[in-house]
C-alpha positions as CSV (number, residue, x, y, z in Angstrom):
1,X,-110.9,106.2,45.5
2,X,-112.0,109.7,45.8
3,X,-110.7,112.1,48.2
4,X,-113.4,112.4,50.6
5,X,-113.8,108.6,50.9
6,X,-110.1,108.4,51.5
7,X,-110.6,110.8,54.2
8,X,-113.7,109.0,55.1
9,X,-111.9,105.3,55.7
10,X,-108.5,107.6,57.7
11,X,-110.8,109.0,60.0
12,X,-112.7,106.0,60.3
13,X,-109.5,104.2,61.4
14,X,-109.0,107.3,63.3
15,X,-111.9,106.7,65.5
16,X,-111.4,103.4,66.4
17,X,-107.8,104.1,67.2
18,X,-109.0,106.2,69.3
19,X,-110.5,104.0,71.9
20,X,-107.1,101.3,71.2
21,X,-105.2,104.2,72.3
22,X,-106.9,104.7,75.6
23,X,-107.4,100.9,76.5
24,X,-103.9,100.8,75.6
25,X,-103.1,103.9,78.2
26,X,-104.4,102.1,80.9
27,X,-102.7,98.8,80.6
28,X,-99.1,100.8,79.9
29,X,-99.5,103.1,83.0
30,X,-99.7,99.0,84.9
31,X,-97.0,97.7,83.4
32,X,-94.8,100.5,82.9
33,X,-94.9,101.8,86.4
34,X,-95.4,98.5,88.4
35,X,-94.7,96.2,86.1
36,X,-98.1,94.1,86.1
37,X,-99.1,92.9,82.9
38,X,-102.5,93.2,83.2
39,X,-104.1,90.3,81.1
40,X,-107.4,90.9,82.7
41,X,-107.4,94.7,81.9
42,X,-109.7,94.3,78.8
43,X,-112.3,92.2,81.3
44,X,-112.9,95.2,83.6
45,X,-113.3,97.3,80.1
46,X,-116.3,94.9,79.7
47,X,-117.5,95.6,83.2
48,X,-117.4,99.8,82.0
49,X,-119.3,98.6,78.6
50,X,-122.4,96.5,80.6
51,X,-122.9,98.7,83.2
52,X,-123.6,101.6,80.7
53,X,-126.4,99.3,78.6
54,X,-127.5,98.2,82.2
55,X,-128.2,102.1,82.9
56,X,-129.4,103.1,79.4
57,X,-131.6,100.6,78.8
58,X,-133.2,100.1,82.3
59,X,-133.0,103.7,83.2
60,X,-133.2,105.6,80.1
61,X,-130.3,107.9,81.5
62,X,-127.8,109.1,79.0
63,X,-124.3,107.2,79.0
64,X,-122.3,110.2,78.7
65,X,-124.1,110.1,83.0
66,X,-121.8,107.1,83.1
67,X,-118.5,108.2,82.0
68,X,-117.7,110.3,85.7
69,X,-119.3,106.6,87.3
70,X,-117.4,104.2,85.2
71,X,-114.2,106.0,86.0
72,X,-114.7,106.1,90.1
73,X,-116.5,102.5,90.1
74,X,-113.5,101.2,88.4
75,X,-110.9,103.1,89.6
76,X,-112.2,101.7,93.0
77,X,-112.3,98.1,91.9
78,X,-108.8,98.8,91.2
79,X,-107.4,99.7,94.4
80,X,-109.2,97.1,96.1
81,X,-107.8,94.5,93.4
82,X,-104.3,96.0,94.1
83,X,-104.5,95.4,98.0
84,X,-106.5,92.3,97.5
85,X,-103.6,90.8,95.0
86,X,-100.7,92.6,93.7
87,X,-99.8,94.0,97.2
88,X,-99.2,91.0,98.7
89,X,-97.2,89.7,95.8
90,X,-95.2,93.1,96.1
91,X,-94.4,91.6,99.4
92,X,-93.5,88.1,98.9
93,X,-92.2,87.8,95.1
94,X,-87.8,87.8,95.8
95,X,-87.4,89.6,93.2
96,X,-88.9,91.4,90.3
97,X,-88.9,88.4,87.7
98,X,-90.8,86.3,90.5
99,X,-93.3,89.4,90.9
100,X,-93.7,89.7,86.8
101,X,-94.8,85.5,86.4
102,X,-97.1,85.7,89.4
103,X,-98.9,88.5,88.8
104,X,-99.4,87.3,85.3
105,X,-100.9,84.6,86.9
106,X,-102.8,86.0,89.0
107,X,-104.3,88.2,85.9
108,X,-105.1,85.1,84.2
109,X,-107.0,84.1,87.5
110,X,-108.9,87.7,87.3
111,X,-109.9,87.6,84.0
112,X,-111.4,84.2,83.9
113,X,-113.3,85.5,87.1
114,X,-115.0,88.6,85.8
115,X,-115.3,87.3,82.7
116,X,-117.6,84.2,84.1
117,X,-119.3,86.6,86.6
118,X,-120.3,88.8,84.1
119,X,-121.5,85.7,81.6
120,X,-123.5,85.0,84.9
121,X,-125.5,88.3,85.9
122,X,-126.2,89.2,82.2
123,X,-126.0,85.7,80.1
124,X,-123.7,85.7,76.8
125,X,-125.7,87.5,74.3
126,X,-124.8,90.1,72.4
127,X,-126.2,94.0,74.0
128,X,-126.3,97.0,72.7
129,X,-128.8,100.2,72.4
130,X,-128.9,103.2,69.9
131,X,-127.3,106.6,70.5
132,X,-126.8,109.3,68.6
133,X,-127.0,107.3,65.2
134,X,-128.0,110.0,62.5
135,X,-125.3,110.4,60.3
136,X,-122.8,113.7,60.5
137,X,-122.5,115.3,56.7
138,X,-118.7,116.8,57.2
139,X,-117.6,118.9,54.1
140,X,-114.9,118.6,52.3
141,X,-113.3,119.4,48.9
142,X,-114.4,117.7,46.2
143,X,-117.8,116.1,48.3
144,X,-118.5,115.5,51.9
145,X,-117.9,112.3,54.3
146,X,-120.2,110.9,56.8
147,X,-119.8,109.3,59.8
148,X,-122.3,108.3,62.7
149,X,-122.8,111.1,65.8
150,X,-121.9,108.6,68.3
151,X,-118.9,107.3,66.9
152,X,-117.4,111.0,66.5
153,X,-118.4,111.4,69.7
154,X,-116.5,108.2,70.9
155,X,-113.7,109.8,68.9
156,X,-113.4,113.2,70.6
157,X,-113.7,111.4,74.5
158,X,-111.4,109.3,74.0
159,X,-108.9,111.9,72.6
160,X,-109.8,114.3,75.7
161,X,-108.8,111.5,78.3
162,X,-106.0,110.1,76.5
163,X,-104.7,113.8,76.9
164,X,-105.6,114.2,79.7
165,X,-103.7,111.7,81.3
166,X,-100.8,112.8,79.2
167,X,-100.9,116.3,80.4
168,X,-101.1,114.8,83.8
169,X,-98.1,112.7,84.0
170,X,-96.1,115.6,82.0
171,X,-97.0,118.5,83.9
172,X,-97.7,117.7,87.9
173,X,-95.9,116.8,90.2
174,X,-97.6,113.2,90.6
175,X,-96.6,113.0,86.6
176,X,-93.1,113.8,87.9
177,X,-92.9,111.0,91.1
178,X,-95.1,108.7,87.8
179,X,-92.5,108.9,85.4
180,X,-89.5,108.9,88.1
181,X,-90.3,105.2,88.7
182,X,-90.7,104.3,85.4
183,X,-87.7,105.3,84.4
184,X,-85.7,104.0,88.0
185,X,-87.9,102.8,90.7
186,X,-84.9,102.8,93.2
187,X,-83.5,106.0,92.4
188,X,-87.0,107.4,92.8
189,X,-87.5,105.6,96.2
190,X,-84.0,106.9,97.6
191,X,-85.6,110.3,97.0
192,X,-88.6,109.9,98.7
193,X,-91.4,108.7,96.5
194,X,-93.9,106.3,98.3
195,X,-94.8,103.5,96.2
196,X,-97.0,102.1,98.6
197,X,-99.6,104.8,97.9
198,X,-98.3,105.6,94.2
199,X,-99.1,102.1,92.9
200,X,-102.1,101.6,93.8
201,X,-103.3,104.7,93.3
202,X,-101.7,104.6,89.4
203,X,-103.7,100.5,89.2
204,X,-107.0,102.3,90.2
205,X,-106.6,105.6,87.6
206,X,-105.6,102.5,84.8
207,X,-108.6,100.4,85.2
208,X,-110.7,103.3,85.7
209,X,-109.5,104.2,82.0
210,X,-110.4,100.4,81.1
211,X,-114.0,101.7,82.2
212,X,-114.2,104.9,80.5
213,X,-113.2,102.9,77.6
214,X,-116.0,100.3,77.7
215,X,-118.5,103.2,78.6
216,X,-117.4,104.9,75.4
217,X,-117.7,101.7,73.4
218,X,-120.7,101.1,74.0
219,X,-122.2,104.1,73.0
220,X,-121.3,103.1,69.4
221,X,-120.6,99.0,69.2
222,X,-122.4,96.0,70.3
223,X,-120.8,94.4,73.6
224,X,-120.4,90.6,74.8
225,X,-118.8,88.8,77.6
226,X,-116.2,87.5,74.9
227,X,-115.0,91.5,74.2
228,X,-112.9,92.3,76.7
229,X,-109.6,89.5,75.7
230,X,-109.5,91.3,71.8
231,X,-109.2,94.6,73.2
232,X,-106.2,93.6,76.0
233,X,-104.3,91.9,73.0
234,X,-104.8,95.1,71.0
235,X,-103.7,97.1,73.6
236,X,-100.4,94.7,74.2
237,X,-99.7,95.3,70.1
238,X,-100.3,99.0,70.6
239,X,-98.2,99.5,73.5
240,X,-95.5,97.4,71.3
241,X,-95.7,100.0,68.9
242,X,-95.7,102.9,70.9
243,X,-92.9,101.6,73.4
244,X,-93.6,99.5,76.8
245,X,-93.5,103.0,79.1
246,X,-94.4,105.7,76.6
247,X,-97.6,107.4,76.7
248,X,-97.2,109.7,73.9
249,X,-96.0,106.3,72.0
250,X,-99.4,104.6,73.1
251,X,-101.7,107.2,71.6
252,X,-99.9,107.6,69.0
253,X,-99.7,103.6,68.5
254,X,-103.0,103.2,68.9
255,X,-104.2,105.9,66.5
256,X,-101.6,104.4,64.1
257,X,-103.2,100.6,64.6
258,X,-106.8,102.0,63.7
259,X,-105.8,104.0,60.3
260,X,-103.6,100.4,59.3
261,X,-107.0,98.5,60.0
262,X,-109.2,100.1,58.2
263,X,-106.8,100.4,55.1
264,X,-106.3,96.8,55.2
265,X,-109.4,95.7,55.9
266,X,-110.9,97.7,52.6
267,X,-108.4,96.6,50.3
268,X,-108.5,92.5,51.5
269,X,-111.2,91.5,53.6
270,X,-112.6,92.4,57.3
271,X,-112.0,89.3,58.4
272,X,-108.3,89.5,58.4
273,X,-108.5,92.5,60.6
274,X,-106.5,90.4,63.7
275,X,-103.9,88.7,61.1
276,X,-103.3,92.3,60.2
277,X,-102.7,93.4,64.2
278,X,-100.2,90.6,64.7
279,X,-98.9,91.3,61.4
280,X,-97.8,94.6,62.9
281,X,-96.9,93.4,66.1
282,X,-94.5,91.0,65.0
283,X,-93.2,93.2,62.2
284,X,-92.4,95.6,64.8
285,X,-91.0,93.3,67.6
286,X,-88.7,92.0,65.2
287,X,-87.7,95.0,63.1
288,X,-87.6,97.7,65.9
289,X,-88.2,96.1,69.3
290,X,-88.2,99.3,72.0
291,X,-91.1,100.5,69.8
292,X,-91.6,102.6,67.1
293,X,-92.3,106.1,69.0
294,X,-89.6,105.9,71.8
295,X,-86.0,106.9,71.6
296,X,-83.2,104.6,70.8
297,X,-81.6,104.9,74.3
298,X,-76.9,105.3,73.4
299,X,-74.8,102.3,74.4
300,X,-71.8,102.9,75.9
């Protein structure tokens, strides 16, 4: 292979790693802070991904429009699923182990349900619409790659929320009370922090990131009511990678996921893209279990 198309096949990986990593944001701000594992998180990504074709192709409006109303319409569907559900289980669960199996339960219950009501508004075909298709010519030594506007596009969002929420866990002071809990919720109540407004106010911001996520994909992919259960499991392997708690580790994990993809998908076949994933997920859990971006915490 020449250099360009080397180039060319990284940055594709790239891209798609791209929206892993902030799928994968979302669903490790849940678990890391509250610890819900949200198996329905990739459902409400679907929910971001059909109400941006609903809008484009009824409405003609651009989806980039979308991107500001996927985040608030999710990020609201969130708190009221957190006061609706998860609160109450904060409540009653004994103790945390309790809290962990019933809200995974209850996620199972969720994802089945927005699955099904989406299959019911909009049927179970695929969707999709074209935007910004023309290919991009990008120089470089020796020839030039190409990739498609939109997916660049994708690329570049995706990268500017991902750091964003970075930035904004690392340097406010809601990043501070964020990662105080993470790293000892009781410590960080005996000082003060409210988890009674911090939760669900961090369950909102991650499945408003499920949205923006969907929105994005759509602008470049097809979308079904099947999508949204690939991209939570993708998300589970990535935050494996990066380290359960680590946001750094989850963009970095997800970008990582993408480039191994699309290597191993050229040199076998495309259709051993998921045996790949759990490849790497096992490989991982086995070989270095507390991820492979976070630190090895001393034992005494």
């Amino acid at each position: 292979m020449s250099f360009p198309a080397w180039l060319e096949l990284i940055a594709s990986g790239l891209i798609t790693g791209g929206i892993y990593a902030l799928v994968a944001l979302g669903l490790n701000l849940q678990y890391g802070l509250m610890r819900i594992l949200n198996i329905a998180h990739g459902e409400f990504l679907m929910v971001g991904a059909f109400l941006t074709w609903m809008v484009q192709t009824q409405f003609g409006l651009t989806p980039l429009l979308m991107i500001p109303v996927s985040f608030a319409l999710l990020m609201v569907l969130g708190l009221a699923v957190h006061w609706l559900c998860f609160r109450r289980l904060t409540a009653t669960s004994p103790n945390l182990d309790v809290f962990e199996a019933r809200g995974l339960m209850v996620a199972f219950g969720l994802m089945f349900l927005v699955q099904n009501l989406i299959s019911y508004t909009w049927g179970g075909d695929l969707r999709g619409y074209d935007y910004l298709t023309d290919p991009v010519a990008v120089p470089l030594p020796g020839g030039q790659a190409q990739f498609a506007a939109n997916k660049l596009l994708v690329f570049a969002l995706a990268l500017a929320f991902a750091g964003a929420l970075i930035a904004l866990l690392r340097m406010t002071l809601l990043g501070k009370a964020v990662r105080a809990l993470m790293q000892s919720p009781t410590g960080a109540q005996l000082v003060g922090i409210d988890t009674r407004r911090l939760h669900p106010l961090m369950f909102g911001i991650g499945l408003g990131l499920s949205g923006v996520a969907g929105c994005l994909l759509s602008m470049a992919y097809t979308i079904s009511p099947s999508m949204g259960e690939p991209y939570t499991v993708t998300a589970l392997i990535v935050i494996t990678l990066g380290g359960f708690g680590s946001m750094g580790g989850a963009l970095a994990g997800g970008l990582l996921l993408g480039v191994i993809e699309a290597i191993g998908m050229h040199f076998t076949n495309p259709s051993l893209k998921a045996l790949l994933s759990y490849v790497v997920f096992i490989g991982v859990l086995l070989l270095r279990p507390e991820g492979l971006f976070a630190r090895k915490t001393r034992k005494a």
